[in-house]
VMD Tcl script that draws the C-alpha trace (Angstrom):
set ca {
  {75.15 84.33 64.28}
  {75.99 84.03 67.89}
  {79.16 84.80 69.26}
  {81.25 81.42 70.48}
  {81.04 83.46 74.28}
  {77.20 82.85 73.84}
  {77.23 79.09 73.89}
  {79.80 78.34 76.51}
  {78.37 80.65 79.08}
  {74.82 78.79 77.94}
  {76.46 75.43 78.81}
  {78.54 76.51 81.70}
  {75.09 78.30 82.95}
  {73.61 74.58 82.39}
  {76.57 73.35 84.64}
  {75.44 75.50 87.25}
  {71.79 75.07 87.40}
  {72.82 71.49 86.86}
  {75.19 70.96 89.82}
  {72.80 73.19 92.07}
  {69.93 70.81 91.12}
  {72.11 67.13 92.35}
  {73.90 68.84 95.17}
  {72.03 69.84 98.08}
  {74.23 71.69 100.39}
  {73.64 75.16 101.10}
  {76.80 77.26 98.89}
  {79.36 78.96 101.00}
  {81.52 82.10 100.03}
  {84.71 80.89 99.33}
  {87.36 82.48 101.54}
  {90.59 84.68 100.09}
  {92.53 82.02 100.31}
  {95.14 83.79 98.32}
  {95.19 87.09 100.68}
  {95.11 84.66 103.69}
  {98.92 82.99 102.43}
  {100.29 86.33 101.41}
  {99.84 87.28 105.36}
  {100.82 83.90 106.74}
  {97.48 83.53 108.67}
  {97.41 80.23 110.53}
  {94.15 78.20 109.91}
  {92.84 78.99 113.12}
  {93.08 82.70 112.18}
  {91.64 81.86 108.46}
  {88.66 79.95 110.09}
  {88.21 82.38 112.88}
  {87.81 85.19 109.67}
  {85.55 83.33 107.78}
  {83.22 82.20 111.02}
  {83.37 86.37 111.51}
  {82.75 87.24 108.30}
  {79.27 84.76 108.47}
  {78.26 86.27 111.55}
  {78.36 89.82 109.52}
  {77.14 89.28 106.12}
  {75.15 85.90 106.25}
  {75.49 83.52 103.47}
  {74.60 83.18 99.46}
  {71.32 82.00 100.39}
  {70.56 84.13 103.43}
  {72.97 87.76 103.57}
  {72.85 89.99 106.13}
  {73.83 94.03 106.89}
  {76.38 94.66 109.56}
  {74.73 97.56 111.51}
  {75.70 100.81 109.78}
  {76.22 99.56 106.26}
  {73.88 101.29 104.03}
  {72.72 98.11 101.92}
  {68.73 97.30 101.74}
  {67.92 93.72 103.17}
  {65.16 93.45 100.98}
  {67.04 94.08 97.56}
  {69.68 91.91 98.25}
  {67.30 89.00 99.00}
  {65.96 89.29 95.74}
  {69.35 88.88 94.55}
  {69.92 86.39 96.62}
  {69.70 82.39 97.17}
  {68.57 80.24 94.52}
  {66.38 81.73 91.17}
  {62.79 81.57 91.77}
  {59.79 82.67 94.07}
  {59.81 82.39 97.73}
  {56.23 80.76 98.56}
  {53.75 81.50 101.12}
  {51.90 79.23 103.58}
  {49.29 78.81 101.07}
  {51.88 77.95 97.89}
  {51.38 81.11 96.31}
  {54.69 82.64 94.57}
  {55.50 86.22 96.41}
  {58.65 86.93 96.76}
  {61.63 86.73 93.57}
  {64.76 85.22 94.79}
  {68.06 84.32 93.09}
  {69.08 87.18 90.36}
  {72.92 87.13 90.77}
  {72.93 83.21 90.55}
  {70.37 83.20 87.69}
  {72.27 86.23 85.43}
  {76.24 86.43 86.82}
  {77.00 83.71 89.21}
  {78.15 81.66 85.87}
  {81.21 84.63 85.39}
  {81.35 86.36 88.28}
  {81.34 83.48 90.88}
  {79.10 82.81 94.36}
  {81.77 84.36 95.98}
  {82.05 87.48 93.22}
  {85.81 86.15 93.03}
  {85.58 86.39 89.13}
  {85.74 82.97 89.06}
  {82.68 81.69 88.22}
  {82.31 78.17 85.90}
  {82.38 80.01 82.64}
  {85.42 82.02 82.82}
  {88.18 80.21 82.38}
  {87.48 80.33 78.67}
  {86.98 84.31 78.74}
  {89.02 87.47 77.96}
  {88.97 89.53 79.79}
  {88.12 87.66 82.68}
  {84.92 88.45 84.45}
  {85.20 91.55 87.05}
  {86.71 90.16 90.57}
  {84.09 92.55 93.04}
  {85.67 91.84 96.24}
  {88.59 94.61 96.14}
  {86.22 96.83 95.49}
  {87.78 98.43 92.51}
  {85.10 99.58 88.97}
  {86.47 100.54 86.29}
  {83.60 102.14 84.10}
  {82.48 105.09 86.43}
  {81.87 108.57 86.63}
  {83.59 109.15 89.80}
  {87.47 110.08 90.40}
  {90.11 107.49 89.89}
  {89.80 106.60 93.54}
  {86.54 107.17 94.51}
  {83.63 103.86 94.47}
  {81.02 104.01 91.65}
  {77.57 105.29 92.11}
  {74.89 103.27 92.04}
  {74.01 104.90 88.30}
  {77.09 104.01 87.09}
  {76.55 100.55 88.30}
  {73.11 100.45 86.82}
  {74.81 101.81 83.34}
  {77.25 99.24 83.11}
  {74.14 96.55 83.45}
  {71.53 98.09 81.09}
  {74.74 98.18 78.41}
  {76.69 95.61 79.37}
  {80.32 96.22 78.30}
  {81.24 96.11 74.06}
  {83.75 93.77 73.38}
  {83.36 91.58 76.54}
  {80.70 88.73 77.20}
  {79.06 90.54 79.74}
  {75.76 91.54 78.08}
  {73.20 93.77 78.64}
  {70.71 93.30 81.08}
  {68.44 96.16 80.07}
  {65.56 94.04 79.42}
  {64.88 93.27 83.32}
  {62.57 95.34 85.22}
  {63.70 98.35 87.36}
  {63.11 96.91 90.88}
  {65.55 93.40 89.35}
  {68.32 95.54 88.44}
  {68.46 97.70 91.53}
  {68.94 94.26 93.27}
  {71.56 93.38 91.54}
  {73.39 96.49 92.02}
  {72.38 96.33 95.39}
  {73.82 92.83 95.49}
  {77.46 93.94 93.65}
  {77.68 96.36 96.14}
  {77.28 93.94 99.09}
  {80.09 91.57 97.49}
  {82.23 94.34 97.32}
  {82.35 95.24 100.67}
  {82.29 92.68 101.71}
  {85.25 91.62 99.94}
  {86.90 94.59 101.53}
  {85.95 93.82 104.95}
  {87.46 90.41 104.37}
  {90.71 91.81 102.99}
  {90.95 94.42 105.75}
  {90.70 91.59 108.43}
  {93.11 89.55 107.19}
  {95.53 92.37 107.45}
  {94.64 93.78 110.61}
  {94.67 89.98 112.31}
  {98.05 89.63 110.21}
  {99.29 92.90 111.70}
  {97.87 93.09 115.59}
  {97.73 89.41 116.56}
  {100.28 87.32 117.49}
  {101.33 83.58 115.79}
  {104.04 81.52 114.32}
  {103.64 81.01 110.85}
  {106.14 78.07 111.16}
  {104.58 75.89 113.71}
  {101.15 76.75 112.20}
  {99.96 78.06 116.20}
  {98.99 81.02 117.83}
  {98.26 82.05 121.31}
  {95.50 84.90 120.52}
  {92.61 83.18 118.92}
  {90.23 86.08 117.26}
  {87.00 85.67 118.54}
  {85.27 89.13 118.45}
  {82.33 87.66 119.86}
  {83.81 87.06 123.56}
  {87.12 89.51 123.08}
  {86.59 93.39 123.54}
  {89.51 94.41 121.02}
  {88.25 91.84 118.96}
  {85.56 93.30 118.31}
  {86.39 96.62 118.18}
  {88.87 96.02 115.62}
  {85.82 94.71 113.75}
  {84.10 97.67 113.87}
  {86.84 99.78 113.03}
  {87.85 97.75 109.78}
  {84.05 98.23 108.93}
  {83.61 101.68 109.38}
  {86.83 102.29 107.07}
  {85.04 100.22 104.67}
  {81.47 102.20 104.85}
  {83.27 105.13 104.73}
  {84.69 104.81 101.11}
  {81.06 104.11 99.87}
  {79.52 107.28 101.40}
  {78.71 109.96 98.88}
  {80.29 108.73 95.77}
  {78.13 111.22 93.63}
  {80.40 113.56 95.76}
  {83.00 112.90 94.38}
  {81.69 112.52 90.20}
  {83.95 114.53 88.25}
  {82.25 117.60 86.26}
  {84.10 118.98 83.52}
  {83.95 123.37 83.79}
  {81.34 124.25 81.81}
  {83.89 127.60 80.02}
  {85.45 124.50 78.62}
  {82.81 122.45 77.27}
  {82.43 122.40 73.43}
  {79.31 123.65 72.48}
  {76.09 121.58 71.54}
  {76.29 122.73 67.78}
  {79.10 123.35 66.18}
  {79.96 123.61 62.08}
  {81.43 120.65 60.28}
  {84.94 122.86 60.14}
  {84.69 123.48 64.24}
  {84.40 119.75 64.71}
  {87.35 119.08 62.02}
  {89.49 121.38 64.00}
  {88.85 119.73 67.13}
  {89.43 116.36 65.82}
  {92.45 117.86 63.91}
  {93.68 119.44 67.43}
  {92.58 115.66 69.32}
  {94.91 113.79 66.56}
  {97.98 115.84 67.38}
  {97.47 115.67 71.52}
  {97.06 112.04 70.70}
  {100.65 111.52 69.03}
  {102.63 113.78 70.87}
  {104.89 113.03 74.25}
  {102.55 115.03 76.36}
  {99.64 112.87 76.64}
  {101.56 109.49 75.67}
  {98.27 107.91 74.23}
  {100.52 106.22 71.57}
  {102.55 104.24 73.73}
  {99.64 101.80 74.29}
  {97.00 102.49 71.68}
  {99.50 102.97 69.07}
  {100.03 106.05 66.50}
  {97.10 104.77 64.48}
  {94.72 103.85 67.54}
  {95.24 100.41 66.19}
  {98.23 98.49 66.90}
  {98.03 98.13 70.44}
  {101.23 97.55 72.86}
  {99.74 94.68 75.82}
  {102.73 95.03 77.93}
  {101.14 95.21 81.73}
  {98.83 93.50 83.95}
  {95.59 95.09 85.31}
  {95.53 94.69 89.23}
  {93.43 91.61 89.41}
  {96.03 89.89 86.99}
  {99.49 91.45 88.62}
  {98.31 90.05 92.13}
  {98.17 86.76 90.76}
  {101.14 86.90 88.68}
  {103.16 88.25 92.10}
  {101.45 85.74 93.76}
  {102.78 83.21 91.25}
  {106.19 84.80 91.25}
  {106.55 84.93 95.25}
  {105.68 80.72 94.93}
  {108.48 80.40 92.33}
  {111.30 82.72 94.87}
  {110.43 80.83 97.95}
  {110.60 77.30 95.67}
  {114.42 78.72 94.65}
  {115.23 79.55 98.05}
  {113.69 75.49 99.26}
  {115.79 74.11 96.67}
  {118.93 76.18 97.75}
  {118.41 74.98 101.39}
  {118.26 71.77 100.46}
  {121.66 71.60 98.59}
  {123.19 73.43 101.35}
  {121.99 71.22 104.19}
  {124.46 68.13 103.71}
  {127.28 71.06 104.42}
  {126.05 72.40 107.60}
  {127.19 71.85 111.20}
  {124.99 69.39 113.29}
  {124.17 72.61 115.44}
  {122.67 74.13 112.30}
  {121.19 71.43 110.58}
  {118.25 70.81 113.27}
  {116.92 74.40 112.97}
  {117.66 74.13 109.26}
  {115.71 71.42 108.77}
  {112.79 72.80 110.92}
  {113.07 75.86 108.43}
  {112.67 73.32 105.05}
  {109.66 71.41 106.94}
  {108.21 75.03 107.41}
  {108.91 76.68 103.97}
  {108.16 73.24 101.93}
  {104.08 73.70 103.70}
  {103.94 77.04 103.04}
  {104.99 76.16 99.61}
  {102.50 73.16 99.32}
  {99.90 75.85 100.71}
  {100.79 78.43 97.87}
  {101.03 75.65 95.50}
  {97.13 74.36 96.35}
  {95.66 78.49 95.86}
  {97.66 78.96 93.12}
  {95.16 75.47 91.69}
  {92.19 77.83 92.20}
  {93.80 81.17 89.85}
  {92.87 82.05 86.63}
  {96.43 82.24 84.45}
  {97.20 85.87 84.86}
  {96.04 87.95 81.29}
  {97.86 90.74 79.89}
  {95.48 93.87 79.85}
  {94.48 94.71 76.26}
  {94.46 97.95 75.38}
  {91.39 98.85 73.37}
  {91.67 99.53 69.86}
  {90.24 102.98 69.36}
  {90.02 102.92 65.56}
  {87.57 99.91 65.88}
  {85.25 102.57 67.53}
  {83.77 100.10 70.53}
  {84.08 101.66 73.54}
  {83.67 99.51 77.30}
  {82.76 101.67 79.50}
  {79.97 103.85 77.25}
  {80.74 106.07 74.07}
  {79.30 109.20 75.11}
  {81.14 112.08 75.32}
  {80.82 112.73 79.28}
  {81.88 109.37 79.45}
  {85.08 109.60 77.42}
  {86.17 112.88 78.75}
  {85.87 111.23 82.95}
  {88.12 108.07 81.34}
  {90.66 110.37 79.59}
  {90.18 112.47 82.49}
  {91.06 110.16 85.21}
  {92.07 107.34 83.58}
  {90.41 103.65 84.19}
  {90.81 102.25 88.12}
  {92.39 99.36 88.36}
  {94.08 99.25 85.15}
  {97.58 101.01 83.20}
  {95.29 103.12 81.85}
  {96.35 107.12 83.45}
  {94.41 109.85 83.85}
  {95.15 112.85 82.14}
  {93.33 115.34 83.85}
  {93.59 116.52 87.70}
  {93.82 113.97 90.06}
  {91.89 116.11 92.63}
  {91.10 119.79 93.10}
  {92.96 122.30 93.22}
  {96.10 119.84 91.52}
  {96.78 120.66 87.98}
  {96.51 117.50 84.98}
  {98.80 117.14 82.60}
  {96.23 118.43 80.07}
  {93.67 120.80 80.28}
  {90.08 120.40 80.01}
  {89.66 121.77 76.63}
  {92.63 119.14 75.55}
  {90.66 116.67 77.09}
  {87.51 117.80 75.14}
  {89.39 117.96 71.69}
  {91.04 114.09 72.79}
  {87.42 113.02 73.12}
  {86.29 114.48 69.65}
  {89.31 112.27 68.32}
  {88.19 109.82 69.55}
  {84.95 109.53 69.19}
  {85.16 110.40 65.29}
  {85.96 106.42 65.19}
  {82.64 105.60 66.07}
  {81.81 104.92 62.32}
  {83.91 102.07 62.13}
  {81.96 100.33 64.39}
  {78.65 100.85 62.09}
}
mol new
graphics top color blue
foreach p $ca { graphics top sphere $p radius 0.5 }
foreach p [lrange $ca 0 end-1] q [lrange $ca 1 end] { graphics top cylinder $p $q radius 0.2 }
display resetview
């Protein structure tokens, strides 16, 4: 039987090919709208941003590289535009087109936002690219995915979720759309960075909505070069990420074969690690891998619930002035009232991007004992999560955070944690 995610991502994916078939405007990436309130950015700033961010990476239909960003033009117009085949002068079908709106636009969005028609309705919510943040990798906790662990999480898809597996494309289709994740991502980043360098160097008044240094890159010398600057940052995090994939020490590695009473020692060993204080498993997973504590937010969810939160203060502190202005002075009631006009926009402003959110979601611990496993069940792939825990999330790492820093297990803890673990795997048979 088919799962109930299968038939509303078929209809919202009927929505989309629907609404691009009646609507013939080109799509736009939406801006981060959100980001762009949190820094009190005027709209000629936020338009200024966008316009810049167009000029560097194109749009949906037609993307382009910023010079030195290591992305290939020609895999990422596979991926993008609408699905189909680019024709020649003759009619003939040549080129593929369209692969992230065809396969993920539907969750992940146009803009890779995470918001895409279908998932409302879906837990978790689809991945938000733009920070820039992957959780199932084989890279330390801070360190950007390789392209292979990018290409994993696509030929597997992830258990549990309604993201599927996309193993049945050819090679050449799935290196475009890991080519194309990559571009939203950093993207996504360049956009953030922006907004917090032209929140940070440039001056305006939030409360008159004006500013006296427009950012136009394009005819301003430290415009631009604050341009470049944000983007080199940016390329810099994705250079050599198999750098930086973490390889357990070989002297601690269990071996290949090992007798039915070394594995039940291990496991045995794995167990106790897993209850006691030191590696504080059971405080999310619970003491019989089963009866999961959801107590935090991931980071996509606990900007959006302080997002939220910050809209609910500054509608306190509105309602405050209010009461207070019949008691003030005529002296302070001008500038007070300047001050409501100002705060009540910004609150109408916060109000209209808080519209476009998905309700924040608790993260969900996973349920060991079920033995389904996101982000692959292999053992490699257990010991780099236990080992540096799972970016973006509560999840910690256990191991070291970097070399030459001790964990707060060893290795071989690690290893015996992952035999544990992994002797669930039956009950997922």
């Amino acid at each position: 039987m088919r799962s109930t995610c299968f038939y509303w991502l078929s209809g919202s994916m009927l929505l989309v090919l629907a609404t691009a078939g009646c609507n013939n405007r080109a799509p736009q990436f939406a801006p981060n709208r959100m980001a762009m309130i949190e820094a009190q950015l005027v709209d000629e700033h936020q338009q200024q941003i966008t316009q810049e961010l167009t000029e560097l990476f194109g749009t949906p239909d037609d993307p382009r590289v910023p010079e030195g960003v290591d992305l290939d033009v020609e895999l990422l117009q596979m991926a993008a535009g609408q699905a189909g085949y680019e024709k020649d002068e003759y009619g003939h079908e040549y080129q593929q087109r369209g692969l992230y709106r065809q396969h993920c636009a539907s969750c992940h969005g146009i803009t890779g936002d995470g918001r895409g028609p279908a998932a409302a309705v879906l837990e978790p919510y689809p991945r938000d690219f733009r920070p820039g943040v992957f959780k199932w990798k084989s890279t330390r906790l801070a360190s950007k995915p390789t392209d292979d662990d990018l290409l994993g999480v696509l030929q597997r898809g992830v258990s549990g979720t309604a993201m599927p597996s996309f193993g049945l494309l050819a090679p050449e289709q799935l290196d475009a759309l890991v080519e194309y994740v990559r571009y939203l991502a950093i993207r996504g980043q360049v956009e953030r960075e922006l907004i917090a360098t032209v929140a940070d160097e440039l001056d305006f008044d939030p409360a008159a909505g004006t500013t006296d240094e427009p950012f136009v890159p394009a005819e301003d010398e430290d415009d631009q070069a604050m341009v470049d600057d944000v983007v080199a940052s940016i390329v810099q995090s994705w250079q050599s990420p198999t750098e930086q994939i973490v390889e357990p020490d070989p002297q601690t590695m269990p071996a290949d074969e090992r007798t039915d009473a070394q594995m039940a020692e291990s496991i045995e060993a794995g167990r106790q690690l897993f209850l006691s204080p030191r590696a504080k498993c059971t405080d999310c997973h619970g003491a019989d891998a089963r009866s999961i504590v959801v107590k935090d937010y991931d980071d996509w969810n606990q900007a959006v619930f302080d997002f939220r939160q910050r809209s609910a203060t500054l509608a306190a502190q509105i309602a405050r002035d209010r009461e207070n202005l019949p008691g003030l002075d005529s002296s302070l009631a001008k500038s007070a009232r300047e001050r409501l006009t100002s705060e009540s926009r910004r609150l109408k402003q916060r109000g209209q991007v808080s519209e476009e959110l998905l309700a924040p979601q608790l993260a969900r611990p996973r349920e060991l004992a079920d033995g389904v496993f996101r982000g692959g069940d292999r053992s490699i792939d257990l010991f780099r999560r236990i080992h540096q825990g799972v970016a973006g999330t509560p999840m910690p790492g256990q191991g070291s955070p970097r070399p030459g820093v001790e964990g707060a297990l060893s290795e071989q803890e690690i290893w015996q944690l992952v035999d544990y673990v992994r002797s669930f795997l039956h009950n997922s048979d």
